[in-house]
C-alpha positions in Angstrom: 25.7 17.9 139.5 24.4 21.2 139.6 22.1 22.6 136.9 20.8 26.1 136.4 16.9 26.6 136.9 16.6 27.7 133.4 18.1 24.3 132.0 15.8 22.4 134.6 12.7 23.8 133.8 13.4 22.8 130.0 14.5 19.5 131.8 10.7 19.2 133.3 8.8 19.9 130.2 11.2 17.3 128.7 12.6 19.3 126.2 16.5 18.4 127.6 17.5 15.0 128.1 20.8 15.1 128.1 24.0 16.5 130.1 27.4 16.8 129.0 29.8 17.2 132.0 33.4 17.1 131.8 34.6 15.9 135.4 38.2 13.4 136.8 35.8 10.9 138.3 30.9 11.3 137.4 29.1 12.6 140.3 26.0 11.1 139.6 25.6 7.0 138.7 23.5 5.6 136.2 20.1 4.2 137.7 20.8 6.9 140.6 17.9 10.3 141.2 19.3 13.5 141.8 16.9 16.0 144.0 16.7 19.3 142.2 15.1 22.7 143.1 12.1 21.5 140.9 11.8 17.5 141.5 13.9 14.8 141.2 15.9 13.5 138.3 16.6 9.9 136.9 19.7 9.2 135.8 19.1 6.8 132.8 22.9 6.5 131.6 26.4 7.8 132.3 29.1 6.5 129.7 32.5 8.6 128.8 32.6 9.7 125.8 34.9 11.8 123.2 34.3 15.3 122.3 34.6 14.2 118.4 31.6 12.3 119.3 29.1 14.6 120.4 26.7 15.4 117.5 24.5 18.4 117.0 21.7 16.4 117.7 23.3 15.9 121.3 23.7 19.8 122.2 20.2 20.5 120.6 19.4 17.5 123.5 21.4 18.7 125.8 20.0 22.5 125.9 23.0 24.3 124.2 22.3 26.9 120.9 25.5 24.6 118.9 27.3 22.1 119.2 30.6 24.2 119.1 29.0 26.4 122.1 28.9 22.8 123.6 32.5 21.7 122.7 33.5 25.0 124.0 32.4 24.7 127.2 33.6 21.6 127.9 36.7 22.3 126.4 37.3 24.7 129.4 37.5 22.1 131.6 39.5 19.1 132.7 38.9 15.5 132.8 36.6 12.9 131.4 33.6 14.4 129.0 30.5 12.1 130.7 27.2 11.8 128.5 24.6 11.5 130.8 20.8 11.0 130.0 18.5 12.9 132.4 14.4 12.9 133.0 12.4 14.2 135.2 10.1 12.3 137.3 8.4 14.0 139.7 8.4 16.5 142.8 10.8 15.7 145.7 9.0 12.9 147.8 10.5 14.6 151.0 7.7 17.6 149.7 4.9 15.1 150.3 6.8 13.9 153.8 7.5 16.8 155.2 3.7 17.7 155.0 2.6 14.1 156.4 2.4 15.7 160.1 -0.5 13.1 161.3 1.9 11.4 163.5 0.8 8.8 164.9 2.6 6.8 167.8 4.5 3.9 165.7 5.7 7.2 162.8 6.7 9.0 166.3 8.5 6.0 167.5 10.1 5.3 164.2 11.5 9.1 163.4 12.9 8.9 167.1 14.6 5.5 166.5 16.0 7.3 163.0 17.1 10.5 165.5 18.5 7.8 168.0 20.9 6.0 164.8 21.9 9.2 163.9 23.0 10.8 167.1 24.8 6.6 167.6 27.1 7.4 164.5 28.3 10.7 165.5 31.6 11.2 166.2 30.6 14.3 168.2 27.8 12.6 170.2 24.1 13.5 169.9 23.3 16.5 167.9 19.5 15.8 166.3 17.3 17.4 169.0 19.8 20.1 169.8 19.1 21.0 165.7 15.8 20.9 165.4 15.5 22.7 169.1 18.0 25.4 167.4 15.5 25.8 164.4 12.6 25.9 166.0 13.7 28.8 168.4 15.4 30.5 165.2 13.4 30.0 161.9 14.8 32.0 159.0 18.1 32.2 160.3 21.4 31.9 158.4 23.4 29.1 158.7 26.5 30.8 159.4 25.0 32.2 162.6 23.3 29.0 163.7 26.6 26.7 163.5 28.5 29.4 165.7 25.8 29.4 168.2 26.8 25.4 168.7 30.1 26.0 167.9 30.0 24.4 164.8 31.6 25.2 161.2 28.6 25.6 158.8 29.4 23.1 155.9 29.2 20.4 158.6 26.3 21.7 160.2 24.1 22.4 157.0 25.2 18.8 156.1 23.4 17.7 159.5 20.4 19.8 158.2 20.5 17.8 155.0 20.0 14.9 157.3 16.8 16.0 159.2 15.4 17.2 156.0 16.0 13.5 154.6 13.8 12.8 157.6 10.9 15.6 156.5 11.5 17.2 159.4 13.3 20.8 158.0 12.1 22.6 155.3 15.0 25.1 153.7 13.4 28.8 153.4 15.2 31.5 150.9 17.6 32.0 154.2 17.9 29.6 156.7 15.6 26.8 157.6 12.5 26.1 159.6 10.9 23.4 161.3 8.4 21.3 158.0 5.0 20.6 160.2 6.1 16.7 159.9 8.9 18.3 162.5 7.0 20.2 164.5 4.4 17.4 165.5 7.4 15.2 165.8 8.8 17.8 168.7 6.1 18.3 170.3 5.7 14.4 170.9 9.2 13.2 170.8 9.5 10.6 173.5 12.5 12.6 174.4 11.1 16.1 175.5 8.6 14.4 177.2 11.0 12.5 179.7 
């Protein structure tokens, strides 16, 4: 669920606590978080509801000048109109992790053994170290150009970016991505490099 900076800063001050998305099938799941470019949302309710229902009271809620400016909108798409209750409830904890770079040997053995699962799973075979190797030698980067370096389209690989930065070990920058210090004290003691 995607929603503009504008409408999540309101969201933050707690001035817009509700969504209206009109969608075949919700992409977010009541009692779920959703990470957002300013902290993470709870999801407090999704429940379908009909466009007759939706009151003024509900756009005021949900950020929108009218209700028919509402209506409208969703009247432009197709599928299910979803009612969904949002709050905000902090900064993104992977913030906080990515800065926790006082490593010491058990958090060193535990990122590897997380490194190890992942590169398990893969279809491709290992790909972890070979990122974050790529990313340190090429901070700021785009993604585009990093995939086709490893041969790699770049929705797949930026999804395997999303997975280190789970990990606090990438940071996203304006283009590209960079090492988090979390991941640059991991490298430089990763059990891996070393043998």
């Amino acid at each position: 669920m995607l929603i503009p900076r504008p409408l999540l800063e309101r969201i933050v001050a707690g001035d817009v606590t509700l969504q209206f998305r009109r969608q075949r099938r919700p992409t977010v799941k009541t009692g779920g978080r959703l990470r957002t470019a300013l902290g993470e949302l709870a999801i407090d309710a999704v429940e379908p509801v009909a466009l007759s229902s939706i009151t003024a009271a509900d756009a005021r809620a949900a950020g929108a000048a009218s209700r028919a400016e509402l209506v409208d909108r969703l009247r432009a798409r197709e599928g299910t109109v979803y009612r969904i209750a949002v709050r905000w409830t902090g900064d993104d904890p992977r913030v906080a992790l990515r800065q926790a770079a006082e490593l010491d040997d058990d958090a060193v053995a535990e990122i590897a053994a997380a490194l190890d699962a992942i590169d398990a799973r893969s279809r491709r075979g290992p790909w972890t170290r070979e990122v974050l190797d790529l990313i340190a030698r090429r901070p700021a980067t785009l993604a585009a150009e990093l995939a086709t370096e490893l041969g790699r389209e770049r929705l797949p690989f930026k999804a395997d970016v999303r997975r280190l930065k789970e990990l606090g070990l990438t940071e996203s920058l304006e283009v590209g991505y960079r090492l988090s210090p979390r991941g640059r004290a991991f490298r430089e003691r990763d059990p891996r490099r070393a043998g």
